[in-house]
N, C-alpha and C positions, 0 to 999 in steps of 0.2 A: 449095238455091236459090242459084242464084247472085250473088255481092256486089254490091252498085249498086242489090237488087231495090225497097230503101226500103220495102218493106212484112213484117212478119214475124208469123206467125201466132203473137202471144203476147199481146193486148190480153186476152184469156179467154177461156176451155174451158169447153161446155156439153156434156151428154150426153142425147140427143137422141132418140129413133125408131130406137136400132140406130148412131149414128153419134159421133162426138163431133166436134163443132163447134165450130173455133177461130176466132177471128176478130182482123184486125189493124188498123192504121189506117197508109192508105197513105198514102205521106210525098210526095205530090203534090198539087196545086192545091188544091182545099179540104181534103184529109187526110182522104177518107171511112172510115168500116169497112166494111172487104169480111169475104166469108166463105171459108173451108175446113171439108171434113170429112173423116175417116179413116169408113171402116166400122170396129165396133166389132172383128168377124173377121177387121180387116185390120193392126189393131193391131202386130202380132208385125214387120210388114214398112211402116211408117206411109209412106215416101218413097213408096214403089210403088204405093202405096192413096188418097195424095192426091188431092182434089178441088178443084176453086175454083168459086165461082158465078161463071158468067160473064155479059158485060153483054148476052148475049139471054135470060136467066132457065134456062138447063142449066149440071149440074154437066160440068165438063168436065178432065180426067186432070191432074196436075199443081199448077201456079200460078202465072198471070200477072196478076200484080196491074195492070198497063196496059189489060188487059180481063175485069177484075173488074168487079160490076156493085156497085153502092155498097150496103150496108143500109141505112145511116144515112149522109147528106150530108156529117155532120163527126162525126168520130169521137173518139176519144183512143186516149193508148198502154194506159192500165190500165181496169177497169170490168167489171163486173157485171154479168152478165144470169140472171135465173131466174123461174121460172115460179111463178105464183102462183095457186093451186087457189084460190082463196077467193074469187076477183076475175077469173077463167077469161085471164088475160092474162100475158104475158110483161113484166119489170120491167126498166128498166135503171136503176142511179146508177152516175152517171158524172162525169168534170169538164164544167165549160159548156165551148163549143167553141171560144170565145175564146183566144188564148193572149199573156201569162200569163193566165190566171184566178182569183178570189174565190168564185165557188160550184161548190154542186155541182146537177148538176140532177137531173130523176127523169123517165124516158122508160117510155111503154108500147105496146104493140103486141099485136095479136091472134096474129102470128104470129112465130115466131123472128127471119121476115128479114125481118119490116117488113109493110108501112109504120109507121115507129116515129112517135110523136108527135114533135114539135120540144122540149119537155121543159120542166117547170117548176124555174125554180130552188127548193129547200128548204131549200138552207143557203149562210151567207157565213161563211168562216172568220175566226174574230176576230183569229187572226194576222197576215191580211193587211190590217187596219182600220186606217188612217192616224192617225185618232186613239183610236189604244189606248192604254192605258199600255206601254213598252218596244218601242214598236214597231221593227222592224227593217228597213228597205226593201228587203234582201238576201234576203228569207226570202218563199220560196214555197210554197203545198199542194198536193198533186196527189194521185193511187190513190184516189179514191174507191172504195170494195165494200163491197155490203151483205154482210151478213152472218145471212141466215133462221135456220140452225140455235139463234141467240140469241136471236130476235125471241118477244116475247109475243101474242096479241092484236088485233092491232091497233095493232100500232105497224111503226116500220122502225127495223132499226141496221145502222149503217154504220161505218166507218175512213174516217179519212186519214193521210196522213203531212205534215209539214213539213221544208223542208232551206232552207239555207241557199247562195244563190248565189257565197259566197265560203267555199270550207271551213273556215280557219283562224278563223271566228267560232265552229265547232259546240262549241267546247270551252267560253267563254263562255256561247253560248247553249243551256245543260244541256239546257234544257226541248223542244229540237229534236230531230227525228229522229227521235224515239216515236211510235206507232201515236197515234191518235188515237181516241176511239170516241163517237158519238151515236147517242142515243136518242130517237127521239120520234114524235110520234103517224104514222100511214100516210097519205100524203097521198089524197085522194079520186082514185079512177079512174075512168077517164069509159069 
């Protein structure tokens, strides 16, 4: 792909129908996720086997994220998407689409490329709480991903991380930079 493209197919890899499905968030106007996929047979040679959805609904050779067709309106750079047998729907957690951001939210859809819900927020990281104890106004969260292979139940778990907008805090502030992990009950899907 060539420099400048602002869009890279590394937000996350699903494995799909024979294909694996990466998707990015293109670093224009509202910063949608678009899709790509490799056939899974085409692996071995993935530049050559590349596809993009384009913005008339065909996969077409390549990847031109200027005529990608959006999955999602605002996307982010990291996030989650997997399918959930129990609830016959496709999961996203992700960060909200704001930037910076405080939550994280929780997106579904019938099908891999949508139409995804607009997404409810489930969690606000206490890190970023103005009145926390230690709060740090330099420290932000982002990577939200669940994590099924963990999950009990009936419930969701997820990661995040937190960093620090000034590096030379990370060393004071220990408790940064660590995965993060929640647990807690599955929110209802409609």
């Amino acid at each position: 792909m060539p420099d400048g493209a602002k869009s890279y197919p590394t937000a996350t890899a699903v494995v799909h129908d024979g294909h694996i499905y990466l998707f990015s968030m293109n670093e224009v106007g509202k910063r949608p996720l678009v899709a790509t996929r490799v056939p899974l047979s085409g692996l071995n040679e993935p530049r050559k086997n590349l596809q993009y959805l384009a913005a008339d609904g065909s996969w077409k050779p390549g990847f031109d994220p200027k005529n990608a067709k959006p999955v999602m309106a605002k996307g982010t750079t990291e996030l989650s998407i997997r399918y959930h047998r129990k609830v016959n729907k496709w999961v996203a957690v992700m960060m909200g689409p704001e930037h910076p951001t405080d939550r994280v939210i929780f997106r579904t859809a019938d099908n891999l490329l949508g139409p995804w819900t607009d997404g409810e927020t489930i969690y606000r990281f206490p890190e970023m709480k103005t009145d926390a104890p230690g709060y740090d106004p330099d420290v932000m969260c982002y990577a939200a991903k669940e994590h099924p292979q963990f999950e009990k139940p009936g419930e969701l778990v997820f990661t995040y991380v937190c960093n620090s907008l000034k590096p030379a805090k990370l060393v004071p502030l220990s408790h940064i930079y660590y995965p993060q992990t929640v647990r807690q009950p599955m929110p209802p899907v409609n």
